[in-house]
N, C-alpha and C positions, 0 to 999 in steps of 0.2 A: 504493500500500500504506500511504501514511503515516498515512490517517485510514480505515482499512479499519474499526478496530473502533469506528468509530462506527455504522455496522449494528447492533451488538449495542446498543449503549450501553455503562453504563461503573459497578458494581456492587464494594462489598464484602463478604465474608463473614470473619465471624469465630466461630474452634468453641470452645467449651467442652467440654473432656474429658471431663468427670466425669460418673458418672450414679450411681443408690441401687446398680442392682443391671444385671449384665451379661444380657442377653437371651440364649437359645441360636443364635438364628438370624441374629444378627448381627453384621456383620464390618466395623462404623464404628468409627475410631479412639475408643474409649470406653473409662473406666476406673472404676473403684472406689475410692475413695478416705478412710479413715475423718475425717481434717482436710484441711482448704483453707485456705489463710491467704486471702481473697479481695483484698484491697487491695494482695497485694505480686503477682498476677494481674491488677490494673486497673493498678499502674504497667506494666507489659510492658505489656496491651494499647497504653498512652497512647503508650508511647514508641515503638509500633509506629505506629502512626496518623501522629505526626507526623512517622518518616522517611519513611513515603508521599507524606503531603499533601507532602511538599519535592519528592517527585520528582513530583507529578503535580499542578504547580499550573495553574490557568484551565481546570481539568475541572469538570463539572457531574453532583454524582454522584449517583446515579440513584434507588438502592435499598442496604439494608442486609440481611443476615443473619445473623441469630445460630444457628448452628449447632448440633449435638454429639454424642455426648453428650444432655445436657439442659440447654438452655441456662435454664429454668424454675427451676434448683434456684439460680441466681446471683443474689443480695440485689440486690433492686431500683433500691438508690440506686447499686449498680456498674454495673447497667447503665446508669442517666441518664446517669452522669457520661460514660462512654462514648461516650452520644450524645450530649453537649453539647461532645465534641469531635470529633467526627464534623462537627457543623453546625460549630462555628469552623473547622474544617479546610477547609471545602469548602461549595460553593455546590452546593444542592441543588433541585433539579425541586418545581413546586410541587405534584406528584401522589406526592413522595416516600414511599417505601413502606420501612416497617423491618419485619423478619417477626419473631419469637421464635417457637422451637422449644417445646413442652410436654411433658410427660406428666399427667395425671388424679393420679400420685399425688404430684405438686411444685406441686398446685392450690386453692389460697382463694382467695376473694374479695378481700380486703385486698391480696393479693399482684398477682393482676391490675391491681386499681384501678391502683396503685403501678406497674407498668409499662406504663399506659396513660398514666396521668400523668409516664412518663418521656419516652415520645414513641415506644412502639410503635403500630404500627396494625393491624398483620394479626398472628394465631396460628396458627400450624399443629400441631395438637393429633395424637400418636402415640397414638389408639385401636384399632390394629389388627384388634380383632374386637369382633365383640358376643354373645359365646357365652361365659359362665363356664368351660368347663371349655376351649374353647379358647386364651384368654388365660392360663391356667393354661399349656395344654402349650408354649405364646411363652415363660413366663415372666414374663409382665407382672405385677405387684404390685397392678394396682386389677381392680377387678369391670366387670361390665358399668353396675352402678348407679353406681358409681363415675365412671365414663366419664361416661354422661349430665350426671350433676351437674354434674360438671365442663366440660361443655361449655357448659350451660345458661352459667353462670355466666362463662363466655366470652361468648356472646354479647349478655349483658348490658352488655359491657365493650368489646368491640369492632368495628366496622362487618366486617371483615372474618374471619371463624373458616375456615380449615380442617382437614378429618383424613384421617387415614389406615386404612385399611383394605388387609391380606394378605389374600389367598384361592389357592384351591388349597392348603389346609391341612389334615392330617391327616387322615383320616377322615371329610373334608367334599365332600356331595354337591353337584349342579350346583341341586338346590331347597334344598337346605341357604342356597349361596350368593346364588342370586335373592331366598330371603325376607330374607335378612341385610341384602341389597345395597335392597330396597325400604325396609327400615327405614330404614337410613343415608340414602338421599333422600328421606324425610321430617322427618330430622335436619336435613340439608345448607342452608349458609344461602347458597353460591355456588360453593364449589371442593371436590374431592373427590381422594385420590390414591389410588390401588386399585392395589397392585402382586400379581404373584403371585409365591410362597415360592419362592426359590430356596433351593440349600442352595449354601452359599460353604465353601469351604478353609479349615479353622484357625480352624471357629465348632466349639463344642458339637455341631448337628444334623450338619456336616459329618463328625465323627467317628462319628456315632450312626450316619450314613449309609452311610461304607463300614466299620463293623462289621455292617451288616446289622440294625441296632435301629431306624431309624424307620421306625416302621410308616403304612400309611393314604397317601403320600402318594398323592395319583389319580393317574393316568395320562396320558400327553403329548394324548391325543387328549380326554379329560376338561378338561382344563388349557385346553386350546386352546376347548373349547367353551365353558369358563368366560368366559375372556375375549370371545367374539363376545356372548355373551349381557351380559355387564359394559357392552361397547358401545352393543348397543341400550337397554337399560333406561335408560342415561343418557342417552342421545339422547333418549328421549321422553319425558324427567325435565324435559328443558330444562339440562343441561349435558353436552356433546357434549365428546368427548374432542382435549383440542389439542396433546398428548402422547401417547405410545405408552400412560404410565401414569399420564394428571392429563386432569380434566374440569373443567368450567368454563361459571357462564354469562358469557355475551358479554362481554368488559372486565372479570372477575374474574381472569382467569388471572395465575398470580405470576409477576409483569413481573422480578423476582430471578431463577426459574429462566429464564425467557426469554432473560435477557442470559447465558446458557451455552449454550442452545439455537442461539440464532439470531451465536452465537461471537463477542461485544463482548468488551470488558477485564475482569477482575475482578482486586480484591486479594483475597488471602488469608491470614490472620492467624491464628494461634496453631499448635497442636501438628495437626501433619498435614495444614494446610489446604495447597491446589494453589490457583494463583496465573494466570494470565493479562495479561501487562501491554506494552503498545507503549511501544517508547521511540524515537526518533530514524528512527521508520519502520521499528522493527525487533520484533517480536511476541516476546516473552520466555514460556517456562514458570519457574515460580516454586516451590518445594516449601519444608517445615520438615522440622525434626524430629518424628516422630512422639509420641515419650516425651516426656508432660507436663515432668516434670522437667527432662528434657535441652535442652527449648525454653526453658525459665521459665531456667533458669541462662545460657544461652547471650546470652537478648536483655541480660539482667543484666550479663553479660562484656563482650560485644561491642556491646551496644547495636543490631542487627540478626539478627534473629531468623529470617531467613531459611536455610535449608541450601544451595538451588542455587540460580542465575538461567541460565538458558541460553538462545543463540536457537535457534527453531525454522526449521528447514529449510522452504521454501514448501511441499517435499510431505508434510513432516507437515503443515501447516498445512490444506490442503486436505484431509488426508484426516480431519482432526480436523473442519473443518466440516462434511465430508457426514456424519461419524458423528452429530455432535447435529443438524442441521437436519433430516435425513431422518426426525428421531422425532418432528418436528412437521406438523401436521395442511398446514401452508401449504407446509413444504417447505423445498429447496433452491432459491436464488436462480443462475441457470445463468451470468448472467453477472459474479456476482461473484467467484463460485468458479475461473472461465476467470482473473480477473482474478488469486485467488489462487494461482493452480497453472502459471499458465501454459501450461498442457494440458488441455484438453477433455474431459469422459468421454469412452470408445469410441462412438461412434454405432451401430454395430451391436451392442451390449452393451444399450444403451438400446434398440432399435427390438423386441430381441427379449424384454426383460423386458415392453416394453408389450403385443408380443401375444399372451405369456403372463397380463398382467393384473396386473401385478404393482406397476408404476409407472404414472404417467401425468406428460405433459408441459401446460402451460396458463399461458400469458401470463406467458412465461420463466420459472417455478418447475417445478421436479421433485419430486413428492411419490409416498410409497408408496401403493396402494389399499390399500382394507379388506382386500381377499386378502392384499394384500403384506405390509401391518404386521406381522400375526404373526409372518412369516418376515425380517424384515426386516433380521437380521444375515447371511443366506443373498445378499439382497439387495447390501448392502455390503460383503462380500467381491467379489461379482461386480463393482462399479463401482469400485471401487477401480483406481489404475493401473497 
């Protein structure tokens, strides 16, 4: 177990709260904020950084990400400084990958430059749709031209761009979403993440929902079709899906989210961020405080800005790796997981998902089929111990 999450690798993130304006269908620790003092925000971050690098020295770290929020709206010389201790902190992979989060309306040119020239490499740009009036019903603040622009102008700036796109959205049909979706992969310069709208507890749409006010949403069998079809078209786009909900060509795929996927270490840093960390051959969860405020005072007080460290019991641990490996295209690894749990899935649990078609088994990896994806947390209940 000591070097288990070397599997995963070994990956930071850090969120930035703050965004212009709160979305209705969003349920990410994000705030509003009319001032940000931002430098007394880079000392927290720093002083976070370097109680880590003390506990996690002669690690080779992998990948960065900037979270949030919008991590876009944060002056570009706080984020260098950031990753100028980032790199003093820690010896890093010479394919190292830092992401920055965006939005279209936290985007210039100057500004990109400027956190290209800090030492970002990948953006992952929150365009959610390409329909004026349904960016409106998101709530999003830029246009559809808006978007493009801004993309453009990304990829001027960085070898790697990707975006996002929601579907199963209001009063949006299954050609609605095809023409949307061919657009977008004529946009696409390697990664795409295409989720469909859920509505979450304690968002705007979630209240709109059980008053009975969001109207249009399509229908589970609509939704469902949405997605087989999101499949194929990306498949024959030339980026196939290596996530339940991220497409990719070959070696594009964000090796960031992968080291959660495939259950390596992560740090996690600031207001709400969740944490992953082995110590002494013992796999720790890690949480903060949620309230920007309450975290900025607390790292300030105490110098550790952490809320919990707890160790994980081996059977959460294994059941935390079947839930993210099974959303990847490769899978569960069968005998790492034995190694993790000490207990084996059912064999007759597994023999009868297969010849329902739901899983399959290949050169010791367990992975869901196309049929199964969809159903896939029906799935994971059943193999669960």
């Amino acid at each position: 177990m000591t070097e288990d999450w070397r599997h995963g690798g070994f990956g930071l993130y850090l969120h930035w709260p703050f965004c212009a304006a709160k979305c209705p269908y969003c349920d990410f620790n994000s705030h509003v904020a009319t001032s940000i003092d931002q430098k007394r925000w880079l000392s927290a971050y720093l002083s976070e950084l370097d109680r880590y690098a003390a506990q996690t020295e002669g690690r080779v770290l992998n990948t960065v990400f900037f979270g949030g929020g919008t991590p876009s709206l944060m002056d570009p010389e706080i984020v260098a400084a950031i990753i100028e201790r980032i790199r003093r902190n820690w010896q890093t992979r010479n394919d190292f990958e830092i992401t920055l989060e965006a939005n279209p309306t936290s985007v210039e040119s100057g500004r990109f430059r400027a956190f290209s020239k800090a030492g970002v490499n990948r953006v992952s740009m929150g365009m959610q749709a390409l329909n004026d009036e349904d960016l409106r019903r998101l709530g999003r603040m830029h246009s559809v031209a808006e978007g493009q622009k801004a993309f453009d102008i990304a990829r001027k700036q960085f070898d790697r761009v990707s975006f996002d796109l929601i579907y199963a959205r209001q009063h949006q049909s299954i050609e609605d979403w095809k023409s949307e979706l061919d657009e977008a992969l004529r946009m696409a310069v390697d990664h795409l993440s295409l989720y469909q709208l859920t509505i979450e507890p304690g968002t705007v749409f979630g209240a709109r929902h059980d008053a009975g006010k969001l109207r249009g949403i399509p229908e589970d069998d609509i939704s469902a079709e949405m997605y087989f079809a999101t499949q194929e078209i990306c498949e024959k786009h030339g980026l196939p899906a290596y996530e339940i909900s991220n497409h990719a060509r070959p070696g594009a795929e964000s090796r960031h989210n992968l080291i959660y996927w495939r259950y390596g270490d992560y740090i996690g840093i600031g207001p709400g961020a969740h944490g992953r960390l082995t110590e002494n051959g013992v796999r720790h969860a890690t949480d903060t405080l949620k309230q920007p405020g309450a975290w900025l005072a607390q790292v300030e007080k105490t110098g550790a800005g952490e809320n919990e460290r707890a160790a994980l019991p081996r059977e959460e641990q294994a059941i935390e790796y079947l839930l993210f490996a099974l959303r990847l295209s490769e899978g569960l690894e069968m005998e790492r997981f034995n190694t993790i749990s000490r207990s084996p899935l059912d064999e007759a649990t597994m023999r009868h998902l297969e010849d329902i078609g739901m899983i399959e088994r290949e050169n010791g990896f367990l992975r869901a089929t196309d049929q199964g994806r969809p159903v896939l947390n029906a799935i994971i209940r059943d193999l669960i111990p």
